[in-house]
C-alpha positions in Angstrom: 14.6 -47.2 25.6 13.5 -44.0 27.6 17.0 -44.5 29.3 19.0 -44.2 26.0 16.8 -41.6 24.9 16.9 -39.7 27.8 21.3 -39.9 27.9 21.2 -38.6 24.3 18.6 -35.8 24.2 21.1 -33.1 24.0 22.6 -35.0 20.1 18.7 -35.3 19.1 17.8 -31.4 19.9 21.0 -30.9 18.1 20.1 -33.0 15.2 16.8 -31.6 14.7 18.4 -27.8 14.9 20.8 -29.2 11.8 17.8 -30.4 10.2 15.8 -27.5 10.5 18.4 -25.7 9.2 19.1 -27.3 6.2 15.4 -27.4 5.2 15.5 -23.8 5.6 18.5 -23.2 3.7 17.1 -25.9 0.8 14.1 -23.3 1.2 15.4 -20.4 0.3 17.7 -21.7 -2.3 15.0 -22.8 -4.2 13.1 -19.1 -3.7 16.6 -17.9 -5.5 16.6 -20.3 -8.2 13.4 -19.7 -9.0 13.9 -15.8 -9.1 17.2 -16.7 -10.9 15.4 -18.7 -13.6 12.8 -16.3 -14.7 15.3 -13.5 -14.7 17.4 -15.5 -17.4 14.9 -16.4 -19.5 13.4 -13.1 -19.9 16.8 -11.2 -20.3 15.7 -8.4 -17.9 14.6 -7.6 -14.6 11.9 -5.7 -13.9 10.1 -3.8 -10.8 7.2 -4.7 -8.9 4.1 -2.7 -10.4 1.7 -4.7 -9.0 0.9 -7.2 -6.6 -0.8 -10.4 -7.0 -4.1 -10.9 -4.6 -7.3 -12.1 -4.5 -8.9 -8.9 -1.7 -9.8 -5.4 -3.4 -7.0 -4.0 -1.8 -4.9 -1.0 -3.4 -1.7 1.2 -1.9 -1.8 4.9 -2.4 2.2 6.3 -3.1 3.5 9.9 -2.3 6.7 11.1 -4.5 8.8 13.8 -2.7 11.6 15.2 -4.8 11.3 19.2 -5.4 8.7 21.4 -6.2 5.7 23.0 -4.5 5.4 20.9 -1.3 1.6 20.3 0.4 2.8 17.2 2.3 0.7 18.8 5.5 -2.7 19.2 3.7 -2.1 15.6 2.2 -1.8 14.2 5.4 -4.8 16.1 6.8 -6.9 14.2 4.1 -5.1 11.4 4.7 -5.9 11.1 8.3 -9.5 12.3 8.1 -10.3 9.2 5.8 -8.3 6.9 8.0 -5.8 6.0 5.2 -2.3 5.0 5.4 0.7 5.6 2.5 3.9 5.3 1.5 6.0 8.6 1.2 9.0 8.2 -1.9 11.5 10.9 -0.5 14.6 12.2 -1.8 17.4 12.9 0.7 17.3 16.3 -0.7 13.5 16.8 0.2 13.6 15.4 3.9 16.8 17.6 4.0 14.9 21.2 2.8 11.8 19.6 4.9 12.6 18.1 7.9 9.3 18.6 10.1 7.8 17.2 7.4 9.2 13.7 6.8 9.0 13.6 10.5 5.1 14.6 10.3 4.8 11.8 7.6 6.8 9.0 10.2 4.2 10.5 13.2 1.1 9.6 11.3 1.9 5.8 10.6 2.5 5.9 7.2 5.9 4.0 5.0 8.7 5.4 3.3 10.9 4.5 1.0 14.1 5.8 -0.6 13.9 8.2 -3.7 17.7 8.9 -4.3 19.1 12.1 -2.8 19.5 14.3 -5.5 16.6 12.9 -7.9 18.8 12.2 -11.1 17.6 9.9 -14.0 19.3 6.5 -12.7 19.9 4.9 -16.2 22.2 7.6 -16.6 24.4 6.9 -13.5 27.0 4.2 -13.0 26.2 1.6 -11.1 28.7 3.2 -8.1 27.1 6.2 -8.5 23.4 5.1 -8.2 24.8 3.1 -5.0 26.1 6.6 -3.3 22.5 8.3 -4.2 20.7 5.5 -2.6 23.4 5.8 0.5 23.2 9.2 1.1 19.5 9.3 0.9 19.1 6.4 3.5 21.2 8.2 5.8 19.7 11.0 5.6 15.9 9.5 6.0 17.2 7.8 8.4 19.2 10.1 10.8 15.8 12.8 10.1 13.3 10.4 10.8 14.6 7.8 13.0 13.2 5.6 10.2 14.7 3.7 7.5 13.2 3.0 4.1 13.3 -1.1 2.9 11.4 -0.1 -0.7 13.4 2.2 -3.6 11.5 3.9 -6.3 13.4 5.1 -9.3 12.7 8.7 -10.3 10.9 8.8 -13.4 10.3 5.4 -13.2 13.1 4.4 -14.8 15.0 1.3 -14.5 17.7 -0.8 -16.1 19.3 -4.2 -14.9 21.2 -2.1 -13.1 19.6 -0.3 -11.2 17.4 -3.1 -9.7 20.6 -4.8 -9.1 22.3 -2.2 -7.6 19.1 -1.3 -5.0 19.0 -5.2 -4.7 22.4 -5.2 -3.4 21.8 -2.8 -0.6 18.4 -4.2 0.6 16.4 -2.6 -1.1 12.7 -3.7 -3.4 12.4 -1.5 -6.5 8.9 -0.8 -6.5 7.0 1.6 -9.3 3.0 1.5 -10.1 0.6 0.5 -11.9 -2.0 3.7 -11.9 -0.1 7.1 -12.5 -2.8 10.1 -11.2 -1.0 12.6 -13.3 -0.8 14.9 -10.8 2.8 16.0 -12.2 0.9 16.9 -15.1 -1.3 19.2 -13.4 -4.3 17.2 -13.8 -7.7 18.5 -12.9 -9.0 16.7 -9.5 -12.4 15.4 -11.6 -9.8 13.9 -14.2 -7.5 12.4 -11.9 -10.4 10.7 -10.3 -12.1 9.2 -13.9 -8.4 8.2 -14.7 -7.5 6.2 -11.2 -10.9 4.5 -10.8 -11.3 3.7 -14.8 -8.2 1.8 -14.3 -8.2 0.6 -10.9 -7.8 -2.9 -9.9 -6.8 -5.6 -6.9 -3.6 -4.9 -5.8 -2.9 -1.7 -7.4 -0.1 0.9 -6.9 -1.4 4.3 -7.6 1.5 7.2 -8.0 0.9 10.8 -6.6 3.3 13.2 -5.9 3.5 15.9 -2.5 3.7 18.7 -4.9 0.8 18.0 -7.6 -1.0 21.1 -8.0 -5.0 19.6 -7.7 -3.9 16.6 -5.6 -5.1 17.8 -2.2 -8.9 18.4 -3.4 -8.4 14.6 -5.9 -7.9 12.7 -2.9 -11.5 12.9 -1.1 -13.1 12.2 -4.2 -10.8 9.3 -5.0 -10.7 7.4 -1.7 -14.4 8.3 -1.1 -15.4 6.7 -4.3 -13.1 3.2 -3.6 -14.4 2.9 -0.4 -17.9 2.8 -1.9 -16.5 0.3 -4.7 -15.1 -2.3 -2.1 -11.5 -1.8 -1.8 -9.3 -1.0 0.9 -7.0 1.6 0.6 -3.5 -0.5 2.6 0.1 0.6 3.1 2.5 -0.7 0.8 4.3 -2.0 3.4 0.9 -4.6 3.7 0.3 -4.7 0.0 3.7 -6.2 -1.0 4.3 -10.0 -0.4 7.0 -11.4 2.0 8.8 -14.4 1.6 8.7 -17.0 -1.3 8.0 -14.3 -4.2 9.0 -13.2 -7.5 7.9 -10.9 -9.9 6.6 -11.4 -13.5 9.1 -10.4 -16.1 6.9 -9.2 -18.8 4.0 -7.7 -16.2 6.2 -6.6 -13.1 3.1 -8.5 -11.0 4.7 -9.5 -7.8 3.5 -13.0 -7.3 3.9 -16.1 -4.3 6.0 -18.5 -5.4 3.5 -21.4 -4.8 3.7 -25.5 -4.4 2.2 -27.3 -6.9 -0.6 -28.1 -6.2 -1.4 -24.2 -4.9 -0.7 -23.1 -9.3 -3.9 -20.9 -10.6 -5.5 -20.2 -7.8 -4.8 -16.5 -8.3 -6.9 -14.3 -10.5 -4.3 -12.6 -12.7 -4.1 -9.7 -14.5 -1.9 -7.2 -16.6 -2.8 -4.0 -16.0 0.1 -2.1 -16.0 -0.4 1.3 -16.9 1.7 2.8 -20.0 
C-alpha cells in the first residue's frame, strides 16, 4: 500500500491542488451570487456607509478637493492623539499639494481616490467617470508612491453607475455615516454634540482638510470617544475583507456568514441624512 502510494504521490498532490482550487473557485462564486442577488432585488447599488461589527470601533475620513488647505495642523492633532485616517484626495489637490499628500503617506494613514477634477459624478458618463478615477490614481500614485484601493464620490453622490464604473477598476465606493459639517463652517462645540450624538460601532465620520473649525473639533472629538470606549481605526481596518456585501437599503457593509453564524451581529441603521 505505502508502495503504491509512494509511486503516485506526485497525481495525489496534484489532485488535491485541483481540489483546492475548485473549492475556492465554488467559494467565491457563491460571494458573487450573493452580492448579485441582493443587487437585483433591490434595483440599486449602494455604497458602504457603514460597517457591520460587534467592537466600538469608528474610522475618522479626511476630503481633499479645493479650498483652504490645513492638512499639516490636522495631522499634528492627528499624531498627538495617536490616531490613524483615511485622506479622500483629488488628483488636483495632491497635484497643487504635493509635500502634503506625501506628509499624509509618512504618518501611516490610508488614501483613497477622490476623482481629479472633483465633478459631480452622476453627471458624467460612465467613460468619463473612468478617466477622473484614472488620472487621479496616477497621479496619487506617481506623488505618493501609494495607491488608493477605496473611491469616495464627491458630494456623496452615486448612481449604478458610478459604483459600477469604480467597481470595474478596483475600486470600493465608500461614503459615511456621520457628516461633521465642517464644509458648513460648523462651530468646533457643534461639530462635537453632532458626531458623538450620533455616533455608533463601526462608524464613518466625514471631515474635510479645509473645514474652517476642524483643527480645534478634533481634540475635543477624539478626546471624548476615547473616554466613551471606542477606538478611533483606519478605514483600511474598519472595512471587511473577503466574503461581504453591503445592505441595499442601509449601505451597512456586512460578512457574508454560514448559516448557522445568521444574527449574531448587532445591527443598526444609522445612516446619517
Amino acid at each position: 500500500m505505502l508502495v503504491i502510494i509512494g509511486r503516485n504521490w506526485h497525481r495525489l498532490v496534484i489532485a488535491a491542488v485541483v481540489l483546492l482550487a475548485l473549492v475556492h473557485t465554488a467559494e467565491l462564486a457563491l460571494v458573487g451570487a450573493a452580492r448579485a442577488v441582493i443587487a437585483t432585488v433591490s434595483g440599486r447599488l449602494v455604497p458602504v456607509y457603514f460597517v457591520a461589527t460587534a467592537d466600538n470601533k469608528v474610522a475618522f475620513t479626511f476630503e481633499g478637493g479645493f479650498g483652504r488647505d490645513r492638512t499639516t495642523e490636522i495631522l499634528g492633532v492627528l499624531k498627538e492623539h495617536d490616531v490613524r485616517a483615511a485622506f479622500f484626495l483629488s488628483g488636483k489637490w495632491v497635484t497643487d499639494h504635493p509635500l502634503a499628500a506625501r506628509h499624509i503617506v509618512s504618518c501611516g494613514h490610508d488614501l483613497g481616490n477622490y476623482t481629479y477634477s472633483v465633478p459631480h459624478p452622476n453627471s458624467l458618463l460612465a467613460s468619463e467617470l473612468k478617466r477622473e478615477l484614472e488620472k487621479a490614481h496616477k497621479t496619487i500614485e506617481e506623488v505618493t508612491g501609494r495607491a488608493p484601493k477605496v473611491f469616495r464620490p464627491p458630494y456623496g453622490e452615486y448612481s449604478n453607475k458610478v459604483i459600477e464604473t469604480a467597481r470595474d477598476l478596483g475600486y470600493e465606493t465608500v461614503v459615511w455615516s456621520i457628516d461633521s459639517l465642517d464644509w458648513r463652517g460648523a462651530p468646533a462645540a457643534d461639530m462635537k454634540a453632532r458626531i458623538l450624538g450620533k455616533i455608533h460601532k463601526g462608524a464613518i465620520v466625514r471631515f474635510h482638510v479645509t473645514g474652517a473649525h476642524t483643527v480645534e473639533a478634533l481634540p475635543l472629538i477624539i478626546a471624548e470617544l476615547k473616554k466613551q470606549g471606542y477606538a478611533i481605526v483606519p478605514l483600511s481596518s474598519l472595512l471587511l475583507e473577503g466574503r461581504y456585501y453591503i445592505h441595499p437599503h442601509t449601505g451597512e457593509q456586512r460578512p457574508i456568514e454560514p448559516p448557522g453564524d445568521a444574527g449574531r451581529h448587532e445591527r443598526r441603521s444609522p445612516i446619517d441624512a
